[in-house]
N, C-alpha and C positions, 0 to 999 in steps of 0.2 A: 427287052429285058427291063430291068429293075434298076437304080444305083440309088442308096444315098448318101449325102455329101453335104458338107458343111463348112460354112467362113469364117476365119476368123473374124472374133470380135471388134477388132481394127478394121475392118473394111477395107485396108489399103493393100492385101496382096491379089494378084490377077488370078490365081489358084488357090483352090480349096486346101486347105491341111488335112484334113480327113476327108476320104470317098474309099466306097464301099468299091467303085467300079460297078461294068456290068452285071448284076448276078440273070444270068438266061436261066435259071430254071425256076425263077420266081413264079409260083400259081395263085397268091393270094397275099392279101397285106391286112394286119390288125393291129390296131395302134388304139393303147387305152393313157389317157394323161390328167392328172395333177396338178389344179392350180390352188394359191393359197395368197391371203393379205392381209396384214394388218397394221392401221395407224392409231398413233395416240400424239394427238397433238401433230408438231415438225416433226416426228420420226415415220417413216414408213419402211416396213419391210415386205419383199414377195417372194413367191418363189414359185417352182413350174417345175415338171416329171414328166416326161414320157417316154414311152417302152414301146417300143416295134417290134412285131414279129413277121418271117417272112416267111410262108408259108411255102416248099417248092415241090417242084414234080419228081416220079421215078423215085417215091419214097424216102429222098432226100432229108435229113435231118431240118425241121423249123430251127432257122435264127433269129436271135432274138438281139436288139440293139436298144440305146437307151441316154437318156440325154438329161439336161433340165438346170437350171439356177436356182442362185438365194442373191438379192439384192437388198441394200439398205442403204435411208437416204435421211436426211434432216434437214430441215430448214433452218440455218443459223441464226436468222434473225428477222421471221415472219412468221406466216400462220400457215399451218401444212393443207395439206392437198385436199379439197373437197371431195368426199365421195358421193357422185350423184345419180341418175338414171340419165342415160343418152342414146342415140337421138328423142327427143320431143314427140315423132313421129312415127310411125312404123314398128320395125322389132326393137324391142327396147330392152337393153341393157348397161348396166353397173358398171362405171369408169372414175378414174381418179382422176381429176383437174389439173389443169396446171397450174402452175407458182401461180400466185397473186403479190402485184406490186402495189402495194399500200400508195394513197396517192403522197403523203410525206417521205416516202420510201423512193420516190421516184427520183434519179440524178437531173430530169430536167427541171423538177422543183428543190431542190439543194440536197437532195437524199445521196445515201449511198447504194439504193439497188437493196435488191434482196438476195444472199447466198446460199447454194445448197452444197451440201458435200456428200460424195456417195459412193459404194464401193459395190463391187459384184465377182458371184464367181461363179464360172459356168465350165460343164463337162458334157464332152459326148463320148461315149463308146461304141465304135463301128465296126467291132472286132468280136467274131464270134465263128466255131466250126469250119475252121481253113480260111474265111473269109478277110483279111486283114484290111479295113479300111483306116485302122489307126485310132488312137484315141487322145485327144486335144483337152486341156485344163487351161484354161484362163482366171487371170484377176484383172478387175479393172478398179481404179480409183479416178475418183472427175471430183471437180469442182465447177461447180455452172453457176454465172452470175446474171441475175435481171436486171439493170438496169433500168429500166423502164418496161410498160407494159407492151409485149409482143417483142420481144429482144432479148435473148441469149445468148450468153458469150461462154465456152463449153470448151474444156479443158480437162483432157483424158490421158489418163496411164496403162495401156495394156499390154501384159508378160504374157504370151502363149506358151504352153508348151504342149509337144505333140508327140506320141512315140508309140508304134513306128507310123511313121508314113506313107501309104504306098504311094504319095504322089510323089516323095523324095526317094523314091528305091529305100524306103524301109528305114531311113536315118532321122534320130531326131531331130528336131525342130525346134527351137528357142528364138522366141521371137518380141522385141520390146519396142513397142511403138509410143507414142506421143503423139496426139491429135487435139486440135485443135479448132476452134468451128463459130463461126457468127451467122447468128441466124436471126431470121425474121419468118414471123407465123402470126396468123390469123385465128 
């Protein structure tokens, strides 16, 4: 069979908030999605749509689910994201860079970093024709500071909320996490 299912934004629970479960009379899957971006300067905004249909056997009624975000992010005191072509090699496609730490910007040369602030909100709907997998809303708010080049230090706010559930017997779900994150990347 079929299921789909999805985690919260927080990454820190062991279970999905929303799942379809098994659907066994799934015969087919079409899925058409949505993306969109745009920056001016430090600000960027994106967002993302997709729509599933589940096509099943024994004349079954198609269901159809559906999901997708809007983010928006600013650089408070640098130069926003490059949009470039990546990889150099091969299939080549449109990505947005990361922060750039000015070398005066840098705390190892007396700087203070470069900050971004940014917020998102995302939604899935798994509930359609008997099937209740639930349907989850989030907000997130982050602050992420560079430091220096290759170093992020990532400081998040995310409110779930989910109703109903079937992984919780159908109760809602209100969920407020705080994450926190030091990272290094190449």
């Amino acid at each position: 069979g079929l299921s789909l299912s999805s985690r919260s934004e927080a990454f820190l629970y062991q279970r999905n908030f929303v799942d379809t479960g098994d659907i066994r009379d799934a015969s087919g899957v079409r899925r058409i999605g949505l993306e969109a971006a745009y920056r001016d300067g430090a600000f960027l905004v994106q967002a993302e749509y997709i729509h599933t249909e589940v096509e099943r056997f024994g004349g079954a009624r198609t269901v159809g689910f559906q999901g997708g975000y809007v983010q928006a992010s600013v650089i408070l005191n640098g130069k926003g994201r490059a949009y470039k072509l990546a990889p150099d090699y091969g299939a080549t496609y449109a990505v947005f860079s990361g922060v750039q730490v000015a070398e005066a910007d840098r705390v190892s040369r007396g700087g203070i970093g470069v900050f971004e602030f940014g917020t998102r909100f995302s939604a899935i709907d798994l509930d359609d024709a008997g099937i209740r997998g639930g349907i989850e809303r989030d907000v997130t708010v982050g602050l992420n500071w560079y430091p220096d080049r290759n170093i992020r230090v990532v400081a998040d706010y995310v409110r779930s909320h989910t109703s109903p559930s079937a992984v919780q017997g159908g109760r809602t779900i209100d969920a407020d996490s705080f994450i926190g994150r030091f990272q290094l990347y190449w």
